[in-house]
NUPAKE-624198 format. One record per residue (C-alpha): residue number from 1; residue in one letter; x, y, z. Coordinates in Angstrom, 2 decimals, padded with zeros to 5 digits. Layout:
// residues N
<NUM A <X Y Z>>;
...
This chain:
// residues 132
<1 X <057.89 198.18 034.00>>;
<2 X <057.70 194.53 034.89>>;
<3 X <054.03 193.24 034.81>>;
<4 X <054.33 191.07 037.98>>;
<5 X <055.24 194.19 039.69>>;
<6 X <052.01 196.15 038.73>>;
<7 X <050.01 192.81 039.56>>;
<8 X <051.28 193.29 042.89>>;
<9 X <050.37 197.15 043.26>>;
<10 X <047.06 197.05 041.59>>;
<11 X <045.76 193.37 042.33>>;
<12 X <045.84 190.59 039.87>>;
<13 X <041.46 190.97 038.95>>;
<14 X <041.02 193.89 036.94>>;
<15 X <039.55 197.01 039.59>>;
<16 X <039.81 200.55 040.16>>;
<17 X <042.31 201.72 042.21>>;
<18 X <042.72 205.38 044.06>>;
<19 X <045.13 208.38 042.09>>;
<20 X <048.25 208.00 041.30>>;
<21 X <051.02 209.52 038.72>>;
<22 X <051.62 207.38 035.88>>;
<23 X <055.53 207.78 034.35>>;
<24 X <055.56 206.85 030.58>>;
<25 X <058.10 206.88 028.10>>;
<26 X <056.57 209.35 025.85>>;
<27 X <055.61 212.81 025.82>>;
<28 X <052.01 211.80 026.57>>;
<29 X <049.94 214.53 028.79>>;
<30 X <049.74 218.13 028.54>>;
<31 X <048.90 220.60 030.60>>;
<32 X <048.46 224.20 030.40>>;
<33 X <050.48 226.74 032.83>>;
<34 X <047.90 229.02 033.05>>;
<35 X <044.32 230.01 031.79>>;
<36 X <043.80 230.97 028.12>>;
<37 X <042.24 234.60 027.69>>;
<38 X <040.94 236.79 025.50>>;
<39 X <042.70 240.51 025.06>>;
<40 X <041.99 244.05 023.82>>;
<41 X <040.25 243.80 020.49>>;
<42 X <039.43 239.71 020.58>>;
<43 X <042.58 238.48 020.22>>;
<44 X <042.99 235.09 021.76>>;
<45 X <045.88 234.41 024.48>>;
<46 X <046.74 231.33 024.72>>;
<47 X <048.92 229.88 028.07>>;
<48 X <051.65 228.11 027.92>>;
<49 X <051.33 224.03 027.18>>;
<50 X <053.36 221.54 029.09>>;
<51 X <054.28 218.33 027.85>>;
<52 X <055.57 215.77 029.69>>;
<53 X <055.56 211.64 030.43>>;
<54 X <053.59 212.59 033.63>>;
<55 X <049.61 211.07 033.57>>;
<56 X <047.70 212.01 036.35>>;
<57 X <045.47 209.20 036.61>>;
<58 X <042.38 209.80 038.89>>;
<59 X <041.71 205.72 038.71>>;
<60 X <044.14 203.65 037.70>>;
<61 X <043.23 199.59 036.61>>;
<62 X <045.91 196.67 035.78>>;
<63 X <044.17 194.39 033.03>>;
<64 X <046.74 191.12 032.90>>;
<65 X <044.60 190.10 029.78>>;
<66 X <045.92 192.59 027.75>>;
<67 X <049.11 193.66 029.33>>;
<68 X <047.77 197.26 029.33>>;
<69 X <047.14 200.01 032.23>>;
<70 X <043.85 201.74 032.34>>;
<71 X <043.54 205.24 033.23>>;
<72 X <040.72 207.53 033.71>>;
<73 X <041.66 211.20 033.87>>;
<74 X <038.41 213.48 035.04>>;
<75 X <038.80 217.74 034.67>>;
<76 X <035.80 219.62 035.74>>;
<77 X <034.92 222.67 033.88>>;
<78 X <032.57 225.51 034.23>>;
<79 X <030.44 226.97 031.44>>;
<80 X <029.08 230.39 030.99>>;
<81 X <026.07 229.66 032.41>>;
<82 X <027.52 228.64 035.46>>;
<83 X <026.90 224.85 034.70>>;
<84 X <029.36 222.71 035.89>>;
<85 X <030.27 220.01 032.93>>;
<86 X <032.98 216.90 034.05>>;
<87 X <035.00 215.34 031.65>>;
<88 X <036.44 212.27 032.01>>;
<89 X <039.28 210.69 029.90>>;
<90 X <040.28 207.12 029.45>>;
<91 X <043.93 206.16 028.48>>;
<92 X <044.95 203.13 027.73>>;
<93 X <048.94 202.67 027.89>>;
<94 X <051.03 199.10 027.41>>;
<95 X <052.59 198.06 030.47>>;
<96 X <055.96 197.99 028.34>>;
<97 X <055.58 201.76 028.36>>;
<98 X <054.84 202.54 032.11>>;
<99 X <058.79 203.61 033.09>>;
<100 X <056.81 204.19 037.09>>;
<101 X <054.14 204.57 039.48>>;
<102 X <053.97 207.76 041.73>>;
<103 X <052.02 207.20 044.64>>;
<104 X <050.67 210.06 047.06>>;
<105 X <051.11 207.70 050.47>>;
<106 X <052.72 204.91 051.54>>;
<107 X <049.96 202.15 051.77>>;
<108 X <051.29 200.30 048.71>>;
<109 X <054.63 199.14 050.58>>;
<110 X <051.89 196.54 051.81>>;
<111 X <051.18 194.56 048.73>>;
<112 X <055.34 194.74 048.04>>;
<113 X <055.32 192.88 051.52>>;
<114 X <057.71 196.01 052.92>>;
<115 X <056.87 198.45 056.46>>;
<116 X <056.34 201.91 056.18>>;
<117 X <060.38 202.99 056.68>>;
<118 X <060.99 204.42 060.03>>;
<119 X <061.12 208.21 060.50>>;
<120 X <064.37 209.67 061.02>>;
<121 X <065.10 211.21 064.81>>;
<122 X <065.21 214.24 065.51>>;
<123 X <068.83 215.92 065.42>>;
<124 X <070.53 216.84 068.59>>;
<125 X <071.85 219.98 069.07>>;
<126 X <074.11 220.90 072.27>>;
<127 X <073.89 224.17 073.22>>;
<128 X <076.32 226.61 071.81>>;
<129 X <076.51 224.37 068.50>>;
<130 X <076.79 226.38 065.30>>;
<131 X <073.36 225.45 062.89>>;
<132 X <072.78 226.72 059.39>>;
């Protein structure tokens, strides 16, 4: 992905920004499909894993300087004492990597210098028109 383009999404000084989905070129996150268990007699279960090019980034930071993308990744888990313990990741990933950006809303279509594209109308149906 070109690095002017992520200067424009993330600001040229290096800051957090809110989540996104990172798209790399590698198989680089996994997740599981389900919980991992433990059956009749002990045996362990394990789910499913997942790989994909897909990093959920929870904060996301451009650092020009190096030509890399920083990504913090946080999972809360809970032990069995109830305790609440959050982990948080950091990935670093060359910019020459990054294949997209994944955004949950629209606000970045700012710093591209583009509106928010219009919604379409609402379709028109006479009456006695077939639908479906």
């Amino acid at each position: 992905m070109d690095s002017g383009l992520l200067k424009k999404l993330f600001g040229p000084a290096p800051g957090w920004h809110g989540p996104c989905v990172i798209l790399v070129d590698a198989e680089s996150s996994v997740r599981t499909a389900g919980s991992d268990s433990i059956v009749a007699g002990g045996i362990k279960s394990y789910a499913p894993r997942v790989t994909s090019g897909r990093v959920h980034a929870d904060a996301v930071s451009y650092n020009a300087d190096f030509n890399a993308l920083l990504m913090v990744q946080r999972t809360n888990s809970r032990q069995h004492t109830g305790e609440s313990i959050l982990h948080q990741t950091l990935v670093i990933v060359d910019v020459n990597h990054v294949v997209g950006v994944e955004f949950e809303d629209l606000e970045h279509l700012a710093a591209l210098g583009l509106p928010i594209p219009p919604l379409p109308d609402k379709p028109h149906y006479s009456a006695g028109m077939l639908v479906g």
